[in-house]
C-alpha positions as CSV (number, residue, x, y, z in Angstrom):
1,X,-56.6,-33.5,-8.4
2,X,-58.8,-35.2,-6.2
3,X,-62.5,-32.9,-5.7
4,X,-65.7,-33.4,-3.0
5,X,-68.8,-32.1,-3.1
6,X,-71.7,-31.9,-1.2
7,X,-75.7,-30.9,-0.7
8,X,-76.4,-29.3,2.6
9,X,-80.0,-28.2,3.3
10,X,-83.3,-28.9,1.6
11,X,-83.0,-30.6,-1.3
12,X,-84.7,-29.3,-5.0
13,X,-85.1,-30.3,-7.8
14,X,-81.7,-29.4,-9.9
15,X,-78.8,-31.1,-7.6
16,X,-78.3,-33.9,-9.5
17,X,-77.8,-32.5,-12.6
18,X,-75.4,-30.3,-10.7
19,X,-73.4,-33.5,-9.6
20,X,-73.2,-34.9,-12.3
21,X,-72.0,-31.9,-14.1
22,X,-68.9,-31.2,-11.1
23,X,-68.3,-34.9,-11.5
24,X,-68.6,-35.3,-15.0
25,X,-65.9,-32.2,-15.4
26,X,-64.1,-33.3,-13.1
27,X,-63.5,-36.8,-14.6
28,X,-62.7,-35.0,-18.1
29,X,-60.0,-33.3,-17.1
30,X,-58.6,-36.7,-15.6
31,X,-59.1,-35.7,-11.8
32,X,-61.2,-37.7,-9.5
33,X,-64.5,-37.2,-7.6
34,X,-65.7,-37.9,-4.4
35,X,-69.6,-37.2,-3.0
36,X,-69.9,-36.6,0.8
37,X,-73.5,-38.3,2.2
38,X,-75.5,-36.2,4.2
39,X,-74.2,-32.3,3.7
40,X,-71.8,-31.2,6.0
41,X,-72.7,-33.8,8.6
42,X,-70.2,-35.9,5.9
43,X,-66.6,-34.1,6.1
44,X,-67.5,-33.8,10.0
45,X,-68.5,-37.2,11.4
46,X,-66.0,-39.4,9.2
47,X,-63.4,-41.4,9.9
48,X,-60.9,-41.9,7.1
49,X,-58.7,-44.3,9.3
50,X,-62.3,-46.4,9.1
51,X,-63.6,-48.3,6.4
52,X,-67.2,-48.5,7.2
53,X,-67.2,-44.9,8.1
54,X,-65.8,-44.3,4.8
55,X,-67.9,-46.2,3.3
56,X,-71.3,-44.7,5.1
57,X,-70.0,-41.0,4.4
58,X,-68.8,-41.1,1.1
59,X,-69.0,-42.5,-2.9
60,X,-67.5,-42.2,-5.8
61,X,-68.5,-40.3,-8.2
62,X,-67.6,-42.6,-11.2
63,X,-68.6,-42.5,-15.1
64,X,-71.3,-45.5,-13.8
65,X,-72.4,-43.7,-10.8
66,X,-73.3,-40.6,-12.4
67,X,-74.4,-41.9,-15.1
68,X,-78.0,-40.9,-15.2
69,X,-79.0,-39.4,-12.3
70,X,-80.0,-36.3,-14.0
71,X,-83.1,-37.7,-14.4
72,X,-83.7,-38.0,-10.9
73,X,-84.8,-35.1,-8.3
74,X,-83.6,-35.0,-4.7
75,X,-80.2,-35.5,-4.5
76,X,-78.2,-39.3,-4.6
77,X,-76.1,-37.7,-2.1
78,X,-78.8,-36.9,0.3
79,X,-78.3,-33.7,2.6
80,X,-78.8,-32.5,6.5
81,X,-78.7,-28.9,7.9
82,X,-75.4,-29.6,9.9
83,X,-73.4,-26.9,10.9
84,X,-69.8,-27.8,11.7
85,X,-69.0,-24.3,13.5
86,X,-71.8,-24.6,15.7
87,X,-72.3,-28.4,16.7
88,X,-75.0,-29.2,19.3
89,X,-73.2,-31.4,22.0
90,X,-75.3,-33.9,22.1
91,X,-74.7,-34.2,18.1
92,X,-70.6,-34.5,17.9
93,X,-68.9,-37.3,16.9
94,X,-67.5,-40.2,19.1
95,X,-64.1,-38.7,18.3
96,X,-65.1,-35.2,19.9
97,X,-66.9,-36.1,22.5
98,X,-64.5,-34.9,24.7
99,X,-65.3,-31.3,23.6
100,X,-68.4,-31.2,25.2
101,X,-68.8,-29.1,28.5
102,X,-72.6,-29.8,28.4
103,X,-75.8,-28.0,28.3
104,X,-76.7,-26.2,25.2
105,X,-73.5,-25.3,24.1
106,X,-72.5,-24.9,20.0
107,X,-68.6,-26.1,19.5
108,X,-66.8,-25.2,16.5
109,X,-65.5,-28.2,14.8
110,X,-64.0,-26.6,11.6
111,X,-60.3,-27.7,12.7
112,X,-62.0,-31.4,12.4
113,X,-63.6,-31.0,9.2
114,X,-60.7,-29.9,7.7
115,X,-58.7,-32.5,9.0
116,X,-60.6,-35.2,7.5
117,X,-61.1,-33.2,4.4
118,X,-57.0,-33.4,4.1
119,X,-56.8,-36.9,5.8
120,X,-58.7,-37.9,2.3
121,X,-57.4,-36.6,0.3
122,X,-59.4,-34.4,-1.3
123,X,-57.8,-30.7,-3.1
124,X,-60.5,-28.9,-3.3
125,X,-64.6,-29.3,-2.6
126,X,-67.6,-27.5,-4.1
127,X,-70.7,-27.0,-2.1
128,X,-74.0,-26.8,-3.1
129,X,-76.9,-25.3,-1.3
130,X,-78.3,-22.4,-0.1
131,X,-77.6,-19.2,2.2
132,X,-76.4,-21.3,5.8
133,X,-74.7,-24.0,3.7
134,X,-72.6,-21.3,1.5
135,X,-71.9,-19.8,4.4
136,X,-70.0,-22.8,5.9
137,X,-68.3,-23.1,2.8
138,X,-67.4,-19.2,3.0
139,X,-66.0,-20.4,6.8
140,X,-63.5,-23.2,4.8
141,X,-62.5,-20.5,1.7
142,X,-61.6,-18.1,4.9
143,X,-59.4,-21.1,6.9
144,X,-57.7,-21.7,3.6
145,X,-59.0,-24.1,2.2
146,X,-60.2,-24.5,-1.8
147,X,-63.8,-24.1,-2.1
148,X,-66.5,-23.6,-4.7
149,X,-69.8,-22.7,-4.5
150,X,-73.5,-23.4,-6.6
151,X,-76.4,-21.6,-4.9
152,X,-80.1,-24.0,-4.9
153,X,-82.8,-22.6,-3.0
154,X,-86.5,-22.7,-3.9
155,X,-86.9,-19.2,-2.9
156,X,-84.2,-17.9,-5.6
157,X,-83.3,-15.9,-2.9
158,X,-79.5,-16.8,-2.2
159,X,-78.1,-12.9,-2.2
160,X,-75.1,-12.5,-4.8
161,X,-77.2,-14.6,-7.8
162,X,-80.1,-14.1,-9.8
163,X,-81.1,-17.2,-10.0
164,X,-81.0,-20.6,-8.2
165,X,-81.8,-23.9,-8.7
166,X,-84.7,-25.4,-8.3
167,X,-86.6,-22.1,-8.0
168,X,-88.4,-23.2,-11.4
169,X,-89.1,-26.0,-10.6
170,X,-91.2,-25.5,-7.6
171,X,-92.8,-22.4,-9.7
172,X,-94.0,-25.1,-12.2
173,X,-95.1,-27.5,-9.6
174,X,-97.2,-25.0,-7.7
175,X,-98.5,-23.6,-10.8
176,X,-99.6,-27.1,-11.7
177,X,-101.2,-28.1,-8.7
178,X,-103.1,-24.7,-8.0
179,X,-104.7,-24.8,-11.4
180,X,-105.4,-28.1,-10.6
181,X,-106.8,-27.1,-7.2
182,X,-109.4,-25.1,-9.0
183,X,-111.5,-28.0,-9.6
184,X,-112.7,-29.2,-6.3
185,X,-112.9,-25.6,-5.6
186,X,-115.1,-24.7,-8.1
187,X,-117.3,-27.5,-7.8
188,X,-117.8,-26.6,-4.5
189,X,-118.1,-23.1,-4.8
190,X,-115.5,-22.2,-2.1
191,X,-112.6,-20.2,-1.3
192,X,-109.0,-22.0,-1.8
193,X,-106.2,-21.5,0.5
194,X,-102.9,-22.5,-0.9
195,X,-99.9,-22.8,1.4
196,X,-96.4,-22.9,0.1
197,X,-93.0,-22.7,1.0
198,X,-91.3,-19.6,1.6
199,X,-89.2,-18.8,4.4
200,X,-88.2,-15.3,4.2
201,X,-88.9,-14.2,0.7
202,X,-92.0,-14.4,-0.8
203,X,-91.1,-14.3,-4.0
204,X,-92.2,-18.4,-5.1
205,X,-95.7,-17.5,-4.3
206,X,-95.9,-14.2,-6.1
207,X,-94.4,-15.6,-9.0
208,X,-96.8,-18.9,-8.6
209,X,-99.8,-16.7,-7.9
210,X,-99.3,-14.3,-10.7
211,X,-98.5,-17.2,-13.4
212,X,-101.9,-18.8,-12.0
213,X,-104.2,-16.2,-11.9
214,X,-105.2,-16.3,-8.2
215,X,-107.2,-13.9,-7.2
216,X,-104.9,-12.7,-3.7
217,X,-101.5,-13.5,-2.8
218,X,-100.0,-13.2,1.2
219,X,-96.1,-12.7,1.0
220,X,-93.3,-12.7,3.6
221,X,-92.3,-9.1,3.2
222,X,-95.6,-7.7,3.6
223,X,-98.3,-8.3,6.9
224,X,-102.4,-8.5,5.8
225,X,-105.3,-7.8,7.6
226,X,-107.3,-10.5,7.8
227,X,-110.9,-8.5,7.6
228,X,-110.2,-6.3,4.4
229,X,-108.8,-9.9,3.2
230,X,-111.7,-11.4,3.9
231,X,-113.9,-8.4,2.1
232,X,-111.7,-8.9,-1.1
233,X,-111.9,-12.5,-1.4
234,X,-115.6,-12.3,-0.4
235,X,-115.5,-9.6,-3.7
236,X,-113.1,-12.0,-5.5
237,X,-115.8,-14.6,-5.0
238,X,-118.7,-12.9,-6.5
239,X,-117.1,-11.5,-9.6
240,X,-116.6,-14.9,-10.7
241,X,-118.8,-16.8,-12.3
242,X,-117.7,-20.2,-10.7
243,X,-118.4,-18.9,-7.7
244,X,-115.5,-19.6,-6.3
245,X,-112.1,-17.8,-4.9
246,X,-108.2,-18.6,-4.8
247,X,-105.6,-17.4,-2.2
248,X,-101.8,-18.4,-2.1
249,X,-99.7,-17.9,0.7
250,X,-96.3,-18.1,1.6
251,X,-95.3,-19.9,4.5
252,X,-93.8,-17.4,6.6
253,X,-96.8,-15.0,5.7
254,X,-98.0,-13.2,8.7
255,X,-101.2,-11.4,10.0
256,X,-100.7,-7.9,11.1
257,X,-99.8,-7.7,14.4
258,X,-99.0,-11.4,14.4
259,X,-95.7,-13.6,14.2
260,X,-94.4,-16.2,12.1
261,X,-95.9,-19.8,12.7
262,X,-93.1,-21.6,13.7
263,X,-93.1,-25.2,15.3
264,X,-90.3,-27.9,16.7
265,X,-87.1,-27.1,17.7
266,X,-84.0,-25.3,15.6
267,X,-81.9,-26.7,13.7
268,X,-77.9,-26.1,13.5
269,X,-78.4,-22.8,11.6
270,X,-81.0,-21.4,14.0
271,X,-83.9,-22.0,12.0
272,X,-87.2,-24.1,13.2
273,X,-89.9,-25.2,10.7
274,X,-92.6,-23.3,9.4
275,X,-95.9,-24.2,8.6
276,X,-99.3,-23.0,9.6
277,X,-100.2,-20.2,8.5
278,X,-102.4,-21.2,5.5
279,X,-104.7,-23.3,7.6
280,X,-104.6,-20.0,10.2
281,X,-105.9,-18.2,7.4
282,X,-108.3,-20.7,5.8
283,X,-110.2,-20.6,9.1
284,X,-110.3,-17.7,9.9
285,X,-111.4,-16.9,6.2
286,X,-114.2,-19.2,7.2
287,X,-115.3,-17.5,10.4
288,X,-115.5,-14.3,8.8
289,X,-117.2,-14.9,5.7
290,X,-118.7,-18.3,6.5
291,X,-117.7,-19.8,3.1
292,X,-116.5,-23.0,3.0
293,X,-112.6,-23.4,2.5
294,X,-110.4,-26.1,0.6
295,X,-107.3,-26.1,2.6
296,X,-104.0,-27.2,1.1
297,X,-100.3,-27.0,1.4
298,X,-98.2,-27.9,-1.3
299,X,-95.1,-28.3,0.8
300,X,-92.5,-30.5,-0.4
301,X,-94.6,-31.9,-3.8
302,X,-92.6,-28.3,-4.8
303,X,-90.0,-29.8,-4.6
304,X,-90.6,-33.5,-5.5
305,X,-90.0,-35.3,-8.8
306,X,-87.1,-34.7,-11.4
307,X,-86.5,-31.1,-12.5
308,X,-88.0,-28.8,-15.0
309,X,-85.6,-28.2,-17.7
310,X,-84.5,-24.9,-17.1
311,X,-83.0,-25.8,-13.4
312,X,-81.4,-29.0,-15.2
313,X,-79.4,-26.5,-17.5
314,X,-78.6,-23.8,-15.0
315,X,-77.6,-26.5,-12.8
316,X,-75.3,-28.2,-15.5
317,X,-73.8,-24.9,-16.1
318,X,-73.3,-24.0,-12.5
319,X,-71.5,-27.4,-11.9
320,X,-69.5,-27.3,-15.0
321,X,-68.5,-23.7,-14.5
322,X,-67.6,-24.9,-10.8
323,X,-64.7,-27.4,-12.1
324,X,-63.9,-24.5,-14.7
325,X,-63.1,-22.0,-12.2
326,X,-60.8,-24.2,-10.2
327,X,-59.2,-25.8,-13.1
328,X,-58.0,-21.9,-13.9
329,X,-56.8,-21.7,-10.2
330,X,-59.6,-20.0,-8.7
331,X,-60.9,-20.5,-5.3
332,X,-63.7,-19.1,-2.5
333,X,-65.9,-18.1,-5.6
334,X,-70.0,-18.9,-5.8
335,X,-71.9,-19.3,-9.7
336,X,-74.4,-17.0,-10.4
337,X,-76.1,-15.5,-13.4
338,X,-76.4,-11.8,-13.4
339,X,-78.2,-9.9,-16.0
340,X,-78.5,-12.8,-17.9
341,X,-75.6,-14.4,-17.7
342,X,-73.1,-16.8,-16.0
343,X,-70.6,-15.8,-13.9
344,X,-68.6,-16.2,-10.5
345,X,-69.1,-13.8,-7.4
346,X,-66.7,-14.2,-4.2
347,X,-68.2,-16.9,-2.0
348,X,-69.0,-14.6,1.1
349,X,-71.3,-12.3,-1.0
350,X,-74.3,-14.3,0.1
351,X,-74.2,-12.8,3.5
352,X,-73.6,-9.8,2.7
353,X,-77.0,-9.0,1.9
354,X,-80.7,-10.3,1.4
355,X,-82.4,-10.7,-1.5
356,X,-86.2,-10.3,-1.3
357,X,-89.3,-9.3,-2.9
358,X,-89.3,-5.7,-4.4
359,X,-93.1,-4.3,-2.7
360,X,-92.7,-1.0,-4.4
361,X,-92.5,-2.7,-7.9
362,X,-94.0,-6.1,-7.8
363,X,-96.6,-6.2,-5.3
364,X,-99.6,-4.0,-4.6
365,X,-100.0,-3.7,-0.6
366,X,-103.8,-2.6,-0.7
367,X,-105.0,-5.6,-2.7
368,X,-102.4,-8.0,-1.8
369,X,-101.6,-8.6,-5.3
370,X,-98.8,-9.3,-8.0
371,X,-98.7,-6.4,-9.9
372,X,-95.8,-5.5,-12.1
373,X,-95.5,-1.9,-12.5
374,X,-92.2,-2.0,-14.9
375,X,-91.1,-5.1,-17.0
376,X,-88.0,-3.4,-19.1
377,X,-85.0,-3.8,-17.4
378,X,-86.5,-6.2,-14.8
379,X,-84.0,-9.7,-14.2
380,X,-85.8,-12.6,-15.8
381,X,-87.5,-13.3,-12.7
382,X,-88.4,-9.9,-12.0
383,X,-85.8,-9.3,-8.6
């Protein structure tokens, strides 16, 4: 049996573990592996007549190559946010050209991809990523082809799991660096505005912000008010001894009666880039309470450098369990771990639903704090 796999989207800490595991199984069992470069831009812009474009779009994933990139974060395979059900003209391949109408259409090129994926080859492939690149691989499970899931996402908010890789990672980093941030901060006797990532769900930064002790922390799910943030902080300020304040926020935070801060154009999934709303907040935190701010977003240092341990053994498991599943003749499933433990839920369950922060039992909306009003029976994680 002859397996691919793939990263598709940002890239965490945690994939290469999870290659090497797929890989690794795989070669136990005596099949072979294959890594597609570049997420699903790979399976779609290949030739397999070609030798170059082989070369450029693929490796394999021998003993030696795998050997110990574990260690490493990122991923060796790298990744793109390529959709290959909704192409961008201007992005298809010199063999589809011809599909083009122009403008700003979106062609579906599944009957391509699948094509190449049977022109090499390959039995079966497992994806890795997060909601838009499981959902793609959903897409191939649904056209018949055999496909296997492992959900990464720094969020941990791919619906279906209760966990993903790389999610502890990035709590650990931010963690890190906003204890860290407390230095220059208190020194200077200002407040700190901490930016990180966090698309939809909030949940990085109230897990980061309650594990750090800061003093208020802006999610997605819920809209502030800037002045009675202001007053608090201004409060938050004075009760300390320091003389200083912290406040994390999550990228797609917003002010009430405001928007996301979104910048650039959208990528194949819809999505443009976030970013902004920290140093919003930072200055306007200044013009209201005239303190002076220290203004950082963490960005990708969440995600940079080799994983954390726990995301190195979920994402062992999840890429061993992967080669698992299909070696008992299962197909179209995605890894997870519910209530503690490992297990396989049909690959389409992650949009089927959204997974975000629960207000009513982890987050107080008055004080725009972490508050956990019920630990037993709360996931690891808390949602």
């Amino acid at each position: 049996m002859r397996i691919a796999v793939l990263t598709g989207g940002g890239d965490v800490p945690g994939l290469n573990p999870c290659i090497k595991a797929i890989a690794g199984s795989a070669l136990d069992l005596g099949w072979t592996a294959v890594g597609f470069r570049r997420g699903w831009a790979g399976p779609l812009n290949i030739d397999p007549d070609n030798t170059e474009s082989r070369a450029e779009y693929t490796v394999e994933l021998t003993r030696t190559a795998i050997r110990d990139i574990d260690r490493q974060g990122g991923t060796i395979l790298h990744t793109s946010r390529t959709n290959p059900g909704k192409v961008a003209a201007k992005e298809l391949p010199p063999s589809l050209s011809g599909r083009a109408k122009g403008g700003d259409e979106r062609i579906d090129c599944t009957d391509k991809v699948i094509e190449n994926l049977k022109a090499l080859g390959i039995d079966a492939l497992v994806a890795i990523g997060g909601d838009d690149t499981l959902s793609y691989a959903a897409r191939l499970y649904q056209e018949g082809f055999t496909v296997m899931a492992c959900p990464k996402t720094m969020d941990n908010d791919v619906f279906g799991t209760d966990y993903c890789m790389g999610f502890g990672t990035a709590v650990s980093r931010s963690v890190e660096l906003i204890d860290a941030l407390r230095t220059p901060t208190a020194s200077h006797e200002r407040i700190a505005v901490v930016e990180l990532f966090g698309r939809n769900s909030g949940e990085t930064a109230l897990i980061s912000g309650f594990l750090a002790g800061a003093d208020r922390v802006l999610i997605s799910e819920v809209p502030f008010e800037i002045d009675r943030l202001a007053e608090l902080v201004m409060q938050d300020k004075a009760d300390n001894p320091a003389g200083y304040a912290v406040v994390v926020v999550s990228e797609g935070a917003t002010m009430a009666g405001g928007e996301t801060i979104e910048r650039g154009e959208a990528d194949a999934y819809g999505h443009r880039k976030l970013g902004g709303i920290g140093q919003l907040v930072g200055e306007e935190l200044k013009r209201k309470t005239g303190q002076g701010i220290v203004n950082q977003s963490l960005a990708y240092l969440m995600r940079a450098g080799a994983p954390a341990a726990l995301d190195r053994m979920v994402a062992s498991a999840y890429g061993t369990m992967a080669i698992q599943l299909l070696d008992g003749g299962a197909s179209g499933l995605m890894t997870a771990i519910r209530d503690g433990n490992y297990t396989a839920v049909p690959v389409d369950t992650c949009i089927k639903g959204e997974k975000r922060v629960d207000v009513a039992e982890l987050y107080d909306t008055e004080t725009y704090r972490p508050v956990i009003r019920q630990v037993r029976d709360k996931p690891m994680f808390l949602y």
